[in-house]
N, C-alpha and C positions, 0 to 999 in steps of 0.2 A: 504493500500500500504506500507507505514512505517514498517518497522518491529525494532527488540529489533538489536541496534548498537552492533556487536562483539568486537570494541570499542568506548574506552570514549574519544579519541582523536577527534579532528574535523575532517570532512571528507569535502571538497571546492569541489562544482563540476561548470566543466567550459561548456556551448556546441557552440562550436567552428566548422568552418569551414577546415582553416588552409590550406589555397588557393592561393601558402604555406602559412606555417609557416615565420613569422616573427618578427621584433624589438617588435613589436605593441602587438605583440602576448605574447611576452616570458613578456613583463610590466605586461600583465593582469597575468599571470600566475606566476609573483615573487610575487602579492600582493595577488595571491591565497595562495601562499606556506607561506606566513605572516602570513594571516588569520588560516590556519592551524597549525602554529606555526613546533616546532622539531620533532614531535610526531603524525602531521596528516596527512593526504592525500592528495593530488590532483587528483580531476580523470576529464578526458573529455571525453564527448561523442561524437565523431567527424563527421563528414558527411563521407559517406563512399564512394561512386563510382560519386556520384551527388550532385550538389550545387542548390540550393534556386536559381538561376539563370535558373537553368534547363537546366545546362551543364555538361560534366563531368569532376568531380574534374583534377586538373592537372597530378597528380599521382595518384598510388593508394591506399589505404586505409592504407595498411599495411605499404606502404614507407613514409607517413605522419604522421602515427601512430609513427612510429619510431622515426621522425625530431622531435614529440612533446615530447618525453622523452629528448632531448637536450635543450629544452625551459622550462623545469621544472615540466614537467606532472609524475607525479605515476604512472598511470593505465590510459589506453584510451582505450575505448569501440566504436563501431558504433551509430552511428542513422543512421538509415538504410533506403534505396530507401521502398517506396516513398515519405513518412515524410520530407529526407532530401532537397527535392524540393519542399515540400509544398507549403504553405503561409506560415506568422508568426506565425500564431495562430498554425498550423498544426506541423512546425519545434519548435516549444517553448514546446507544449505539449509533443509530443515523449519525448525532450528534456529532461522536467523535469521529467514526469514519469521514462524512464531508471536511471536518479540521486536518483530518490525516490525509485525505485527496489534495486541500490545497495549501499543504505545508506548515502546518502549525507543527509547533516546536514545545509550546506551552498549552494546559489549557488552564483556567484558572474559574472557579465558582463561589459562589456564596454558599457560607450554610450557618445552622445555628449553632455548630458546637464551636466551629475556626477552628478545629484543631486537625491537622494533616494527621499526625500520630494516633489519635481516636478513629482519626476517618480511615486509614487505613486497618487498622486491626478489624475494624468493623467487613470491611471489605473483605479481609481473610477468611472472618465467618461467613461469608456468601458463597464464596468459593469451597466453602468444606463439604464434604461428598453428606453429610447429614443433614445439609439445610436443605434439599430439596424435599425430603420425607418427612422433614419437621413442619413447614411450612404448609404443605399439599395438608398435614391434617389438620392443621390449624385451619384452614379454608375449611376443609368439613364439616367443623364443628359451628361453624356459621363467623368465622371473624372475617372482616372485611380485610381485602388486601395489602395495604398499607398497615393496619391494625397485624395481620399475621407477620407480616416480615418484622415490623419492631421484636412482637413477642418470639419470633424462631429466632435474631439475632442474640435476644438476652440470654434467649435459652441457654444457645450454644455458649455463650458467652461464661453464666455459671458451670456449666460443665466443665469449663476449661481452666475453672477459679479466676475467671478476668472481672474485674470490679470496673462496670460502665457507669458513667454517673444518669442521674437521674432526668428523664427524659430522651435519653440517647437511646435512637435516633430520631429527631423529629423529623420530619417534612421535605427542609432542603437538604437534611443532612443523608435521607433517603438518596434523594435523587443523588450528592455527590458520593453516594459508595458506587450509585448506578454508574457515574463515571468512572470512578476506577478498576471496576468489575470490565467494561467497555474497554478502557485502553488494553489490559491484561488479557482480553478473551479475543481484541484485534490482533492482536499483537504488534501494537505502534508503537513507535518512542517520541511517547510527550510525557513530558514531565505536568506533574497537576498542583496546584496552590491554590488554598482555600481561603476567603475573605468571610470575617464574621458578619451575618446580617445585625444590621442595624433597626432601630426602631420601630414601628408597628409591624406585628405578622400579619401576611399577606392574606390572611383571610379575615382579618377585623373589617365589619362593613361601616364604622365607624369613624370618618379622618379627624383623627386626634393629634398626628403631628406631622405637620407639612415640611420638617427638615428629610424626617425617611420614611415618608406615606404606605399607608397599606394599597397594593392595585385592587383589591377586591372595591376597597372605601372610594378609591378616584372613580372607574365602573362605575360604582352606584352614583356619585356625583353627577357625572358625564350626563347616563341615564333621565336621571331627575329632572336636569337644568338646559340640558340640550337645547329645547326651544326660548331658553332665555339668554342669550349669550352674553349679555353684559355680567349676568348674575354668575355664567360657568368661568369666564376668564377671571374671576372674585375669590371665586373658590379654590380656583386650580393654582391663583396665584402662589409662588416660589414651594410645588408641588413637582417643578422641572422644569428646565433650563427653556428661558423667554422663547427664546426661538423655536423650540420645541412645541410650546405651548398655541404660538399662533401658528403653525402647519397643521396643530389637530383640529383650534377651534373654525382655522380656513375650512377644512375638510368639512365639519358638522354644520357649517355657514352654505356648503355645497350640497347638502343632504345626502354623502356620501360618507356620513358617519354621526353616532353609533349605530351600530349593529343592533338585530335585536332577534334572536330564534326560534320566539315566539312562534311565528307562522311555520315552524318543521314541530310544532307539536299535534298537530291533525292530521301529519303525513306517519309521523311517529303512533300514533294512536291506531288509526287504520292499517297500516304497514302489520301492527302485530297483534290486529283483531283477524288479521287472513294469516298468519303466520302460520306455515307448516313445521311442524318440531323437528325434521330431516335435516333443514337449513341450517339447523345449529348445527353440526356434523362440519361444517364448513364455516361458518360464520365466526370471525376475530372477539375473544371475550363475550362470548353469550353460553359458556358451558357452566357446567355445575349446576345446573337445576335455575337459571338467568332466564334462558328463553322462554319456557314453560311460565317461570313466574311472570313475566312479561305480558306474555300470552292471556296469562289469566285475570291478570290486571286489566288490560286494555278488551277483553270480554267483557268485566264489573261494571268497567269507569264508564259514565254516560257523557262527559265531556274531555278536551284532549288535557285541560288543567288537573281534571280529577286524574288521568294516567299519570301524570308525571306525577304529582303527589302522592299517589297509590303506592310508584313501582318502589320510592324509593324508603330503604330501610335503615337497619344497622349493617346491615353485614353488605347490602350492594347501595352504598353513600352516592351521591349527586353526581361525583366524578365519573365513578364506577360508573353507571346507567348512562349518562347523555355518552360517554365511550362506547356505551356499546349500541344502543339506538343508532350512531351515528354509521356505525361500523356494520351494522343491517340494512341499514338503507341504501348504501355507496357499494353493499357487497365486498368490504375487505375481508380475506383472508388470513388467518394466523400465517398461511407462507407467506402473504405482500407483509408482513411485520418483522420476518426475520428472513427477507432478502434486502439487503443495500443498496440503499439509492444508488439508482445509475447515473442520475446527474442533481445539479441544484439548480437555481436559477437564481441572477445578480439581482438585488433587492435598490441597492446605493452604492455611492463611493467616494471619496474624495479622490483630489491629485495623486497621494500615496497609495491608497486602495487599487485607483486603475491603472496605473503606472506595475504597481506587481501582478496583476494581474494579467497584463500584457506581458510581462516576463515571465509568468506560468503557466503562459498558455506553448512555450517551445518545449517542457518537457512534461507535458499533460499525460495523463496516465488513459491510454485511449480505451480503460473499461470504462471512466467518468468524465462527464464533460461540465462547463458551467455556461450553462445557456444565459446568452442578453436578452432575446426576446422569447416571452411563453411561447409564442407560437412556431419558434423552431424546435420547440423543445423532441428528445425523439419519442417517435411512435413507440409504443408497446405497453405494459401495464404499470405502470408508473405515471404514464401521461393519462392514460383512460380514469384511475382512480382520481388525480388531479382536477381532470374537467367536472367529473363527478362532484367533487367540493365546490367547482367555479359556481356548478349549477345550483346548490344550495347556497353559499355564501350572499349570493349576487339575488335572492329572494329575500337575505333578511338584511338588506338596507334599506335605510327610510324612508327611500325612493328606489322603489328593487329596479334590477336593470335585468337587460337580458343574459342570457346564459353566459355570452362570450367576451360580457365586458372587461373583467377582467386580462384577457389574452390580447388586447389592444393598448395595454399599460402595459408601460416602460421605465427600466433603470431610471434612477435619478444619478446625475452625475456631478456633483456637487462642482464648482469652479476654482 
């Protein structure tokens, strides 16, 4: 995967959300540009139409891409639907593979413990031949996903008399063992460094502090105030860097943002009121007794708000469900989740972003490419599941457009 660096500068790669962009965001990203020092890069690979939530991103690719070049990014590439809705494991690997196709050297993340030495032992215990059988029964017994891997990591953990502190693993700290599990199962050589998150966790819906804001709390903000714009640029003030700020409020001024999903909850509803139970057999995160109960829900529910309130529980949480909903409708497979993006597609750049980028395009690794325009992107199923997102994405803006609007947007290239 590695190939020979076009330079000897460090290359930081981030893989970010940016749901927006914020305070929180642009920290990780000044201690990328640290790490890289005057001479190196910053690149992210960003989610592009869809979140790890199994929603779709607040804006679009391209208009986020562009907010990350105000927060300190070089070069911003996609991780592309399906990946971007994965699991951990699923969004870590795309993740690191795209870094390791275009030369990152570093990758570097947030978590809440900041500690590499906890993050990595942690990681040890993923990798031990007993976490898989630990884990699968903890799912049996009805724990939700995230809930089971904390509790098989401590497990292992007292088995082996290792004293984890309390909390550990939470949340981001999940995701960065999923990166280091990802570098070690590619077999790449990037080195990883961890930043402690700052400030509100990102699932408070609450904004209590505009130094390191929760995204869940901006979200809700955005939502709310949308149609009042004097009142969101009020609220959102020093929430994220000015510039940043009026590219998203331009965008909602254009009714080309926020997002809202709402209208895939009737398609979601009907979809698994006809549902045949074989489809699971195939269908990405809908096993263990998901699709049935789905099934059975959306029989009950008389409206598509009562389904989604229905399906969701302890053991299959908000995340869990809109991932898999989404990943029934689009028709992902668990193999499209653990095959490798074939290619990414350019989000933004500045001068240093395209400047290497045209230097990495002479020793390109011709299994993956980095497409400038969607619509060159290549044929096969990579591209088909993509369009597939364009076509729900591009229904839940505030002025839905047609299917293909998306693929008529282009790189931003910063001057």
């Amino acid at each position: 995967m590695n190939k020979a660096k076009t330079s000897k500068s460090p290359v930081v790669g981030v893989v970010c959300e940016l749901n927006p962009l914020h305070n929180g965001h642009v920290y990780l990203l000044s201690e990328a540009k640290r790490l890289a020092g005057d001479e190196g890069l910053v690149v992210c690979v960003m989610s592009g139409k869809s979140t790890q939530r199994g929603e779709c991103a607040i804006a679009s690719p391209f208009v986020r891409g562009r907010m990350a070049l105000c927060g300190g990014a070089d070069l911003v590439v996609e991780l592309p639907f399906p990946w971007s809705s994965g699991s951990a494991e699923a969004f870590a690997d795309a993740g690191v593979h795209i870094l390791a196709a275009l030369g990152a050297d570093h990758l570097i993340f947030g978590s809440e413990c900041g500690d590499m030495t906890l993050l990595s032992k942690g990681a040890e215990l993923m990798g031990a031949v007993d976490f898989s059988e630990t884990y699968a029964a903890l799912c049996r017994q009805g724990k939700g996903t995230a809930a089971a891997y904390t509790e098989t990591i401590r497990r292992l953990a007292d088995t082996r008399g290792w004293k984890l502190p309390e909390g550990f693993p939470s949340s981001n700290d999940l995701l960065g063992l999923a990166y280091l599990s990802a570098i070690r199962r590619l077999s790449v050589s990037m080195c990883a460094h961890t930043v402690k998150r700052l400030g509100q966790d990102f699932r408070d819906e609450l904004l209590t502090d505009v130094s390191y804001p929760s995204a869940t709390a901006l979200r809700r903000l955005i939502h709310e105030a949308a149609d009042d714009p004097v009142c969101l640029a009020a609220v959102l003030k020093d929430t994220m860097p000015d510039e940043a700020l009026e590219i998203l409020l331009q965008e909602i001024a254009e009714n080309t943002a926020p997002t809202d999903d709402t209208p895939l909850w009737a398609y979601y509803h009907t979809y698994f009121r006809l549902y045949h139970p074989a489809t699971a057999e195939v269908t990405a995160e809908v096993g263990g007794g998901l699709a049935s109960h789905l099934h059975k829900c959306a029989l009950a529910a008389d409206t598509p708000a009562a389904f989604m309130k229905e399906a969701e529980t302890k053991q299959y949480t908000r995340a869990r469900l809109r991932r898999s909903l989404l990943f029934a409708v689009t028709g992902v497979t668990d193999t499209d989740l653990h095959i490798m993006p074939a290619y990414t597609r350019l989000l933004a750049a500045n001068e240093r972003g395209r400047t290497y980028l045209k230097a990495r395009r002479k020793c390109e690794d011709p299994t993956f490419s980095v497409v400038t325009k969607p619509a060159d992107a290549p044929e096969g199923r990579q591209r088909f599941l993509d369009e597939q997102m364009d076509r729900l994405f591009t229904l839940c803006l505030p002025t839905p457009k047609e299917a293909g609007w998306l693929v008529r947007q282009g790189a931003y290239i910063k001057p």
